[in-house]
N, C-alpha and C positions, 0 to 999 in steps of 0.2 A: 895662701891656703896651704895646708900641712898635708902631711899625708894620711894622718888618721881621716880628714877630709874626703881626701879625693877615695880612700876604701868606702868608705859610708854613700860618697856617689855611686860607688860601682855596683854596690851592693842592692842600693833601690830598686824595688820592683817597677818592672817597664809598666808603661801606659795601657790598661788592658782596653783601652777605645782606639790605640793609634793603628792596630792594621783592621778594624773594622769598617767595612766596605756597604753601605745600605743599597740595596736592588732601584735600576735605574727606573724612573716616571715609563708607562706607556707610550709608545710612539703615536697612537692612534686618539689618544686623548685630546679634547678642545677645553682652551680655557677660554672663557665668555665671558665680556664684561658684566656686575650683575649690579643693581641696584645700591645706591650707598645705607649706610646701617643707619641707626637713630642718630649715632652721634656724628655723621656725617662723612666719615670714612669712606673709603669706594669699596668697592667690594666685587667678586669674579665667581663663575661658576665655574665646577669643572663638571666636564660633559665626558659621560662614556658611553660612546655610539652602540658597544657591542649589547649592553644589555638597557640602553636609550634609558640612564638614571643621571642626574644631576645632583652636582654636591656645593652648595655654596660655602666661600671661605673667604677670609676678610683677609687686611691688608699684610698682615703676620703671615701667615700661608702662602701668601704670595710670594712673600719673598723668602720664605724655604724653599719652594717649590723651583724659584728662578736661580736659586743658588744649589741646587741640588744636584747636579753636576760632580760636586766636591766629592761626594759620596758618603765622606767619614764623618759621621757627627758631629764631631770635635772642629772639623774643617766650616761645615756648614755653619753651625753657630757662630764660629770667627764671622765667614764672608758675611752675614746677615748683619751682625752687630758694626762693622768695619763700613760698609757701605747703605746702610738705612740706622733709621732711629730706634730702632728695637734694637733688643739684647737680648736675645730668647738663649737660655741655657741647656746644654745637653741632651738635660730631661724632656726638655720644648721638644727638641728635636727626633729621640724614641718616640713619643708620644704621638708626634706628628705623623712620623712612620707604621707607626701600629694603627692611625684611622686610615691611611693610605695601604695598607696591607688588608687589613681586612673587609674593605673594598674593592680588592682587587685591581685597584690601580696601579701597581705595579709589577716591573720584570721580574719575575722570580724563579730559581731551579732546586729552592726546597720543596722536594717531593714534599716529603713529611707533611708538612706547611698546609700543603693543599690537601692530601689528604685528610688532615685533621679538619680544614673545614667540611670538606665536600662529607666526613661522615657525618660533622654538627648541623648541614644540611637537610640531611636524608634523615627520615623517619618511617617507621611504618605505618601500615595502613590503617590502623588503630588511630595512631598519634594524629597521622592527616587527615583523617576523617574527624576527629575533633576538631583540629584546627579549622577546618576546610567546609565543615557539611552547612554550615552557619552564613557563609558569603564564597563565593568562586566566579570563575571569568571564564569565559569561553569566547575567544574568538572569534569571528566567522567571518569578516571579508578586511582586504590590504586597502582600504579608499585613498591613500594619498595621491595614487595617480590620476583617477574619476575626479579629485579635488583639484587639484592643480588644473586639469582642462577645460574645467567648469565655474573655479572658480571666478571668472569673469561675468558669469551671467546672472549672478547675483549678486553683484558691485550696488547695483541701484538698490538695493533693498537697506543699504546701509548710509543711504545720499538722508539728505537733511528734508528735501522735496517729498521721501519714502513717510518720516516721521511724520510730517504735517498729515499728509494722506492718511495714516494711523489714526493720529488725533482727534481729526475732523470725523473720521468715521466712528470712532467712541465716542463722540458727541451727539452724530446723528444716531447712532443705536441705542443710545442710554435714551433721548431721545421719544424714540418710538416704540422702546419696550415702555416706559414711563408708562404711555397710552395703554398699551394692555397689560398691566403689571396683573390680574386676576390669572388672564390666560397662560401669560408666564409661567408662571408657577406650578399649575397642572399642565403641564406637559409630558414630564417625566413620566405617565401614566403608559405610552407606544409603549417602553423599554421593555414589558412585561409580555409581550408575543414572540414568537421564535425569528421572526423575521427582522424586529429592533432587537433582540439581542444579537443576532449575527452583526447589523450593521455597528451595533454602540464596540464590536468586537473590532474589527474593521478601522471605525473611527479611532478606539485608541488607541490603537499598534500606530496607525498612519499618523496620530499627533505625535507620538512620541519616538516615530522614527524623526520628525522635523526637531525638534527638540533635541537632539542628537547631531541632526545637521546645522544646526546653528549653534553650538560647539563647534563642530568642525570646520564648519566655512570660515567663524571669525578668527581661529586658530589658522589657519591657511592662510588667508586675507594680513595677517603680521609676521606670517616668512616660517611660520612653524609645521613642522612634521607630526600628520596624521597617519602614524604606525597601523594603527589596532579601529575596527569598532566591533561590539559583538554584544554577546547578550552573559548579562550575571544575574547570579540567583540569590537572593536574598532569604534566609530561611526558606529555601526551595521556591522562592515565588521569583518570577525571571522578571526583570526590567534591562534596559539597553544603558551601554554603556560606551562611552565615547573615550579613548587613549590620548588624552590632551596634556601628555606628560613634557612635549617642547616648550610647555607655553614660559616654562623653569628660567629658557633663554632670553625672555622678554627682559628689557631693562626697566621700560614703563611701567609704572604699578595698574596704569589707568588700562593699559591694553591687557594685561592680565584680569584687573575687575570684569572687563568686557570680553576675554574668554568663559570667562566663570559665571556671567550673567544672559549670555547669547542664549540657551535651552531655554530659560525660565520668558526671556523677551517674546522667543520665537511663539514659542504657546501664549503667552498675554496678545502678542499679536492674532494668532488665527481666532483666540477665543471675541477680541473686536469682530472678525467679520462675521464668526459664525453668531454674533447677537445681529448682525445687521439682517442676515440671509433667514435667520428665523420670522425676522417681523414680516417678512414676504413672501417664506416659505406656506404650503397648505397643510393641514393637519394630518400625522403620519409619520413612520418611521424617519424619515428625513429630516422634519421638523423636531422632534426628539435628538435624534445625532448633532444636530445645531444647537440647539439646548445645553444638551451633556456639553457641546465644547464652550461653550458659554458662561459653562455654571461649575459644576462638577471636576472638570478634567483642570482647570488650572487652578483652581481652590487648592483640591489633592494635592497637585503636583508642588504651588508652594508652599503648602502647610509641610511636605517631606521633604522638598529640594532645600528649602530654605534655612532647614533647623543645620544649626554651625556644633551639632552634638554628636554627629555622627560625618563621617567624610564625603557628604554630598556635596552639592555646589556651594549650601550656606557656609560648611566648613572654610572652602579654599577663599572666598569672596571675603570672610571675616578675616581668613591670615592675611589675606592680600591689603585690608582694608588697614592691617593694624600695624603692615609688614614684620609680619612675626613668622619666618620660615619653619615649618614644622613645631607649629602652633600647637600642638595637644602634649607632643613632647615636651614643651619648654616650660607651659602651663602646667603640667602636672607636676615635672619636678621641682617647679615652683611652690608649687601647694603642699607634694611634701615636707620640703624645706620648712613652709609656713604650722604646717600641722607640729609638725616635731619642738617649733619655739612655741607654740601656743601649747603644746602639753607637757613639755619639758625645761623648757629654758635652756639647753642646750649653748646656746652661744656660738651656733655656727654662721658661715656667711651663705650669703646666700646663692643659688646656682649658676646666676648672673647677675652682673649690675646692669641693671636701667630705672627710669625713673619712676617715682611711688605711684604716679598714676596711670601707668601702663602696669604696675603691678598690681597693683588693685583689680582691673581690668580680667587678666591673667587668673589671680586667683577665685575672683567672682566666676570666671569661664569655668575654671579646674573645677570648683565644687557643683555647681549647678549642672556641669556634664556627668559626674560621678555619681548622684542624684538622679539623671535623666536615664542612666546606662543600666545603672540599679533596680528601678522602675522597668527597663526595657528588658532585661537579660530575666527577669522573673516573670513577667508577661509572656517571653518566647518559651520559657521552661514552663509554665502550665499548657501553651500550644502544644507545642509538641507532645506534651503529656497527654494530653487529650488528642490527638489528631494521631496518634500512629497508635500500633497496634501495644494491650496491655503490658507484656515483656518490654519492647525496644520504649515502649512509654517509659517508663520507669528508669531503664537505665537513660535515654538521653535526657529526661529530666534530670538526674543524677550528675549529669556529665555537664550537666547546661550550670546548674549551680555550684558544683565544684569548681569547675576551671574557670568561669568568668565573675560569681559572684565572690565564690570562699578563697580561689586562689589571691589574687588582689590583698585580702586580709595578712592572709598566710607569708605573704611577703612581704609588706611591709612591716608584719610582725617580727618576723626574718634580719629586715633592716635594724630594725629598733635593737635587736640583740646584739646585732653588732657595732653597735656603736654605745655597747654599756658602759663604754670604759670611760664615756664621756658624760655617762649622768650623774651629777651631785645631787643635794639637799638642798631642794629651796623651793617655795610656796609653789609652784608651779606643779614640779614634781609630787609633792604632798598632797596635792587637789586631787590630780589626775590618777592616784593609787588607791585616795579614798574613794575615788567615782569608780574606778576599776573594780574594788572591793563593794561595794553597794551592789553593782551589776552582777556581779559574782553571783552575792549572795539572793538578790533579788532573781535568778533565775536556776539555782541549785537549793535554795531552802524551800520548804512548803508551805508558802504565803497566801498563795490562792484556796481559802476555804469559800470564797460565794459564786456559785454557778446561774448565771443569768438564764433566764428560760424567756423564750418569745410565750404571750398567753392570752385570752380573752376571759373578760369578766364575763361573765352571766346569768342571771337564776338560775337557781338548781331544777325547774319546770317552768317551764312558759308555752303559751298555745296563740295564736291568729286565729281570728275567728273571721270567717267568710259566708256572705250567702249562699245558699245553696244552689240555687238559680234565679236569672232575671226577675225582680220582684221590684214592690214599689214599699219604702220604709212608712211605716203605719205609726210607728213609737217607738222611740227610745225610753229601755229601763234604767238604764246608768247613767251614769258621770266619770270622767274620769278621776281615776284617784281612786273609787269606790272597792270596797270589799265585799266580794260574791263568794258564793259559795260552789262547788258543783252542780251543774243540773237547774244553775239559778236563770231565768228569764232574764237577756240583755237586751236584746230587741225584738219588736215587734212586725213580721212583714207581710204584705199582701200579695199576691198574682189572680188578679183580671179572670185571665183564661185558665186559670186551674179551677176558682168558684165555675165557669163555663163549664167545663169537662166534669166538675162534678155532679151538676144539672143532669146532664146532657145524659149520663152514666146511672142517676136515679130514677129518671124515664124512663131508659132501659131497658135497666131490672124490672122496673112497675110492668113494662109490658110483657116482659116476657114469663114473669110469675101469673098474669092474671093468662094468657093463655095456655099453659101450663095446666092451669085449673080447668079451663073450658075443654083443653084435649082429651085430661083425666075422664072428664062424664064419657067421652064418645068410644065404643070400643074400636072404630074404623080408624081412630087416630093416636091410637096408642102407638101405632111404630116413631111416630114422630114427637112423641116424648121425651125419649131416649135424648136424640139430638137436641133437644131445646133446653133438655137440661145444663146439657155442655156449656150449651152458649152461657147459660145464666148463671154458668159455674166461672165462666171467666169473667162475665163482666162484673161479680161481687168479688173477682180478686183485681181488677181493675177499680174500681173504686176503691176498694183499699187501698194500691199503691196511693192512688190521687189523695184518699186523707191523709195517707202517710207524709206525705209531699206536702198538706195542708200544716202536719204538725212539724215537721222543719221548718217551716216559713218561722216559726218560734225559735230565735239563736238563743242557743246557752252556753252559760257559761262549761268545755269542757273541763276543769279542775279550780277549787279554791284557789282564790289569789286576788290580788288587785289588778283593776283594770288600766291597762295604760297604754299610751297612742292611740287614742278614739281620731277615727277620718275626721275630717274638719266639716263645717255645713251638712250635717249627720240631721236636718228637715223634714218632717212628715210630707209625702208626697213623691219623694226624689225614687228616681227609679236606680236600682244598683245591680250590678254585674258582679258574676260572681269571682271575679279575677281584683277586688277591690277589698282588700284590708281594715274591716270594721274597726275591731279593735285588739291590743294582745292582752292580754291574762298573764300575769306574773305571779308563782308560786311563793309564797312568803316563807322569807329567810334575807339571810346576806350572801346567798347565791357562792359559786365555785367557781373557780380558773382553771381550767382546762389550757392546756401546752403541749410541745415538744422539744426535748431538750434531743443533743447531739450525741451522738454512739460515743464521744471522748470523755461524757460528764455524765454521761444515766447510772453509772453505776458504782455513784460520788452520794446521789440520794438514794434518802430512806425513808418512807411512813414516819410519820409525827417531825419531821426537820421542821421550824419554822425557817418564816418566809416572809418578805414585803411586795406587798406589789405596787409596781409606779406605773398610774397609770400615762398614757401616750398624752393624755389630755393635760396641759402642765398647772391648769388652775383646778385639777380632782385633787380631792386629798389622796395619800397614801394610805394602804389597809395592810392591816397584820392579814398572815396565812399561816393555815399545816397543810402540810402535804398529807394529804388521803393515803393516793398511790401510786406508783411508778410501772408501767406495764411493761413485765420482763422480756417483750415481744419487737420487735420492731413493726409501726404499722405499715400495709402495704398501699393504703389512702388515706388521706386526710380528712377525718369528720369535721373538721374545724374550718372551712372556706377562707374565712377572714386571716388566717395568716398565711396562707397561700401566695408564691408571689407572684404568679398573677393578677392579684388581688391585691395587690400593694403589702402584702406580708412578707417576715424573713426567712420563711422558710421555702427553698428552692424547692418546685416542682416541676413535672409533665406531665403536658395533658390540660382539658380544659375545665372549668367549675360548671358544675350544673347538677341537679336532684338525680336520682337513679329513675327508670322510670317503674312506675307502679309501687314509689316508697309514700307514703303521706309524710313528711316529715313532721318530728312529734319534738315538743319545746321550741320550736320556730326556726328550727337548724335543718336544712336539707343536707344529705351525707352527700359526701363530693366522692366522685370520679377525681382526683389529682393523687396522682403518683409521686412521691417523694423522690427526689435523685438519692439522696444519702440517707442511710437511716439516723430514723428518728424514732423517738419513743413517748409513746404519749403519758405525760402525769398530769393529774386531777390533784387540789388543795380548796380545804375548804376556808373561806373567808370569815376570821374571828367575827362575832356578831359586836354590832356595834347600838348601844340603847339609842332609841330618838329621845328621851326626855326620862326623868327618874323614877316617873307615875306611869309609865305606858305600861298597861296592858296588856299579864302575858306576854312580858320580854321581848315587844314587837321590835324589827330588826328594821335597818335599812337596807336593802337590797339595791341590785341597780336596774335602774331603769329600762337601760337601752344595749345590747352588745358592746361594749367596750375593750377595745388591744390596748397594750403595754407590758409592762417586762416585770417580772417576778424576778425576785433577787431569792436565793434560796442558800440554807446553813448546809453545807455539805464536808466532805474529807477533805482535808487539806491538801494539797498535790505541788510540789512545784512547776517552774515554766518547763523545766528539761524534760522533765517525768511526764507531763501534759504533751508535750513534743515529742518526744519516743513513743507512747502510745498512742498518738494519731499517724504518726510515722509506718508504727508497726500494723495497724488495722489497715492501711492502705495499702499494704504489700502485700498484705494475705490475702486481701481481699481482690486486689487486682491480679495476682500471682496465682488465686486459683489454689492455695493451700488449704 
């Protein structure tokens, strides 16, 4: 070696990793052995007492962790590669350190450090009321030591001799409910006095404190530490909550399934007895409380406990099942992964290896829960919209879909930009910019010119014709189908005791006109003229009502039209009531559509738009329309019953259907009492006529028969989706806002 040499050594820059020193493991830290991985490896937990969180790390971590000692990275990665089968590099080793730091598993005396977490910490009360208002935990009692003293006297409950006794008793109760399966059923009916509801109040707090404790006993019962139980709020609604975060140290996957399935057992259990205790309970709030536990209370509890979409018990029971530790995490970034080669082709690998049918699994879970959350997160944003007051409505809906629906978007948008340096040109990318570019344009161009309207068909006049009172039918002058006139003779009726009252009413008069005349002659009886005229002055307006009464017994027709819906067995002889719909009268034409269209589109129509309307009925034809008129008003009731949705109509109301009272209703519509919730605005269109045959007749039209719904499609302004969406946007804020 020369000397030019040994200057060029001198001169090299030192090792900038050789005096770097990494902060020593926690003293207080436990490593626990944990379950082996998929591919069979062993695997360890590390436990940190002070904030009772567990972190699993496989056989690599292990032996950083047991060589960490060294301190220097440089060192550590020697002793690891030297003495095991790995070769983890430098980088291993930062990397390693940086999840062990910012877990706080390690000794550390950079202030800094800790500072910069504890600010990334802390937020204000702004920020953690978003975070926070949506799920939180409250404490209330330390059980591990009531568990541990007690934990003995529930030992039998989990013997093999406990399960038979279960069994045999869902055998006898399924059983004996069988027998009265009518009764069953009406039972729920107590729950509706103040006395079942305090008990059903009662009943579920006490099922679902048990349900809690069976979390905790079977946690306690495998050597785990029950911290915490308390109550948390789910969208402000409180359920209990059990701290079963030891169960992390279990090795057995099978005693973890059975932490994670004890709550949901312990309720299937009480709900067996309370079906037995019902079949021999007496009717009453008591026998209701049995019921609810029976029917209702574990239905609920595993239609919510059970869903693995959200972090109940189905969640942890599915990780536990699939041994996928922090299963939503690994799932999701899984799905990403898969999103980004299914719209890009990227060419990345993936966030872990395992095998294609545990990924499958995975990404099946990731989408269907993104789906589930997306459904759930816009369900809580209109609750809450509706359930608080108009202002805080507005803004937590605001804040409800910003941060859990939009943000989501926003950041994987985020991702996607950063990684542009990795998108080429190829079919995949091509697809995904045309479909991007269609979406675009399908909701910034103005494509929507047809506005749908809910609508019923109906003559432009129609009348019910009814008897006037109990009478007996004498003749009928129609048929259906027939064409009458105004004022024309449809039937023909009799009443018995109105010919009687006529008699009776003609006698009378007869006598009272001939005394009359014999009092005239007498002068001593003239004062009692006076008065007998009276009489014979009312009983000749008494007879008159009676013939009047006689010539209604004669129905006619009230307006030109065709007759249609004649009652069936329409019999000379039959006696009819006057609550019985003879027949109706249909006004000739091809009859109008009457609707309400939405406050976001009335003002899209105009007089003379055409129009189709489809009717609900799928084998009617279709009918041309114009629009009449659009009423610049919003209505404050609905004359239209039939699209009510009470009525099984699409238009939301309040309030119940029925006539006003003292209205006759006129074309066979009684106007409703129902309150629209959002405004609506009513339009009228009339129905192009349509010839019956090329000879008829003064242009006779087809009209319809009978009320018919269905939806008018109508030619309106063109708008697009964004445009449509800002102006339903903007009317709900003014309108709730009070501007």
């Amino acid at each position: 070696m020369g000397a030019g040499d040994v200057a060029l050594r001198l001169a090299a820059p030192a090792d900038p990793l050789a005096s770097v020193r990494l902060p020593g493991l926690r003293d207080d830290l436990a490593l626990l052995p944990a379950p082996a991985g998929q591919d069979g490896a062993p695997g360890w937990t590390v436990h940190d007492p002070v904030r009772n969180r567990y972190f699993r790390i496989g056989p690599e971590g292990f032996a950083l962790i047991a060589h960490w000692h060294h301190a220097n990275p440089r060192a550590i990665a020697a002793a690891v590669a030297e003495q095991s089968l790995f070769e983890p590099t430098v980088e291993d080793v930062i990397g390693f350190y940086q999840f062990l730091a910012a877990n706080n598993l390690t000794v550390t005396a950079d202030t800094a450090f800790l500072a910069r977490q504890a600010a990334a910490r802390h937020t204000g009360w702004f920020w953690w009321l978003i975070h926070n208002y949506l799920f939180f935990r409250i404490p209330l009692v330390r059980p591990d030591r009531f568990l541990s003293a007690t934990v003995g006297l529930v030992a039998p409950l989990y013997s093999r001799a406990w399960m038979a006794v279960v069994l045999l008793t869902a055998l006898l109760a399924g059983l004996l409910v069988a027998r009265q399966w009518d009764a069953f059923l009406h039972t729920f009916q107590h729950f509706f006095s103040p006395e079942g509801l305090a008990l059903y109040g009662v009943t579920l707090l006490g099922t679902k404190i048990c349900h809690e404790l069976g979390h905790a006993y079977t946690a306690k019962r495998f050597g785990c530490r029950v911290p915490t139980m308390g109550v948390a709020f789910l969208v402000m609604w409180p359920v209990l909550y059990t701290d079963t975060t030891d169960a992390w140290r279990l090795v057995s996957r099978r005693q973890r399934l059975a932490v994670g399935a004890a709550g949901m057992v312990t309720e299937l259990t009480i709900a067996v007895f309370a079906t037995l205790a019902w079949s021999f309970l007496p009717d009453g709030p008591l026998r209701s409380a049995a019921y609810f536990l029976a029917t209702v209370s574990w239905v609920t509890t595993l239609a919510i406990n059970l869903s693995p979409f959200m972090r109940f018990d189905g969640y942890y029971l599915l990780s536990d099942a699939l041994d996928v530790p922090n299963l939503q995490e690994r799932a999701f970034a899984m799905a990403r992964w898969k999103l980004r080669e299914w719209l890009f082709g990227l060419g990345m690998a993936p966030p872990e290896e395992m095998p294609a049918g545990r990924r499958r699994i995975l990404l099946a879970y990731s989408y269907v829960t993104w789906v589930y959350r997306l459904v759930l997160f816009l369900g809580i944003a209109l609750l809450v919209y509706h359930v608080a007051i108009k202002v805080l409505g507005i803004l937590l809906f605001a804040i409800e879909i910003g941060w859990f629906v939009a943000r989501p978007f926003l950041t994987e948008a985020k991702a996607w930009w950063s990684l542009r340096d990795r998108f080429h040109v190829n079919l995949r990318t091509g697809l995904t910019l045309a479909g991007l570019a269609v979406a675009v344009g399908l909701t910034l161009l103005p494509v929507t010119a047809t506005v749908s309207v809910p609508v019923v068909w109906r003559a432009s006049g129609f009348a019910t014709v009814y008897a006037p009172f109990p009478a007996r039918l004498e003749e009928t002058l129609v048929a259906r189908g027939q064409s009458v006139v105004e004022g024309e003779p449809l039937f023909r009726l009799t009443a018995p005791d109105l010919e009687g009252k006529l008699g009776q009413a003609e006698l009378r008069i007869d006598w009272m006109q001939e005394q009359i005349a014999r009092m005239t002659a007498s002068r001593e009886q003239l004062d009692r003229v006076r008065a007998m005229e009276e009489d014979l002055a009312a009983a000749l307006a008494e007879r008159q009502g009676i013939l009047d009464s006689r010539d209604r017994l004669v129905v006619r027709a009230p307006l030109s039209g065709t007759v249609r819906d004649m009652e069936d067995a329409l019999i000379p002889g039959r006696w009819i009531g006057p609550k019985l719909p003879l027949a109706t009268v249909v006004a000739p034409g091809s009859g109008e559509l009457v609707g309400y269209v939405g406050e976001g589109d009335f003002d899209r129509l105009s007089p003379g738009a055409g129009a189709q309307f489809h009717p609900d009925d799928p084998l009617a034809p279709r009918r041309a329309a114009t629009v009449r008129a659009v009423d610049p008003v919003a209505v404050s009731v609905l004359d239209v019953p039939a699209l009510a949705s009470v009525n099984g109509g699409p238009v939301a109301v309040e309030g119940q259907a029925g006539p006003q009272p003292g209205q006759q209703p006129h074309g066979g519509s009684a106007r409703s009492a129902l309150a629209p919730v959002e405004a609506v605005y009513r339009i009228t269109l009339d129905v192009e006529p349509v010839k019956v045959g090329p000879d008829a007749p003064g242009g006779a039209q087809d009209g319809p028969e009978r009320v018919s719904r269905g939806i008018v499609r109508v030619a309106g302004e063109a708008r697009s989706i964004a445009e449509r969406f800002w102006r339903m946007a903007a009317s709900v804020l003014i309108r709730e806002t009070g501007f």
